[in-house]
C-alpha positions, 0 to 999 in steps of 0.5 A, spaced: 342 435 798 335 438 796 334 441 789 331 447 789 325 448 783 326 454 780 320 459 777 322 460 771 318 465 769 321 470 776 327 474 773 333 475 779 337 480 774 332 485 773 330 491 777 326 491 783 320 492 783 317 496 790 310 497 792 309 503 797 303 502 801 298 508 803 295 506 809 291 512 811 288 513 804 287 506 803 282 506 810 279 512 807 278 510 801 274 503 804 271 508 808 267 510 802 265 504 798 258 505 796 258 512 796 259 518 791 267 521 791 270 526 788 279 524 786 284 529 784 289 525 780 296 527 779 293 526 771 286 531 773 280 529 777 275 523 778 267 522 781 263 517 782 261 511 786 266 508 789 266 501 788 272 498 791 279 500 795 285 495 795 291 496 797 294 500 790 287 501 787 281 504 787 275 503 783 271 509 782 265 508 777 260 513 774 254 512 769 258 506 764 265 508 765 269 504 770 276 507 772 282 504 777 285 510 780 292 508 783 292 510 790 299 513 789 296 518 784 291 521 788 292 527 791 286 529 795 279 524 797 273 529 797 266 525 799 260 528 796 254 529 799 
């Protein structure tokens, strides 16, 4: 018999976790690396550069400050001209 090794650090008693995938905004997003745009958040709005689109987040930066903006928190993607 095959003993499997086990991951201790892996909980199989806790909650489960699930990731919900915004195709649409996630392209949209991706669309607009390198450009200006303007996110309102369910916490307020976010501008800048758009630096960066993953699958859960983007990454909006504007003069020092960097923010990763959680793609299920957006509401509206606006590009500035």
């Amino acid at each position: 018999m095959y003993n499997y090794r086990t991951n201790p650090q892996i909980t199989h008693n806790g909650p489960m976790q699930v990731i919900v995938i915004e195709p649409f905004v996630y392209e949209a997003l991706r669309s607009l690396i390198g450009k200006r745009a303007v996110l309102d958040t369910t916490r307020g709005s976010v501008s800048g550069m758009v630096v960066d689109a993953k699958l859960d987040h983007v990454v909006i930066q504007e003069h020092d400050s960097t923010f990763f903006v959680r793609l299920s928190e957006i509401v509206w993607i606006m590009p500035e001209s």
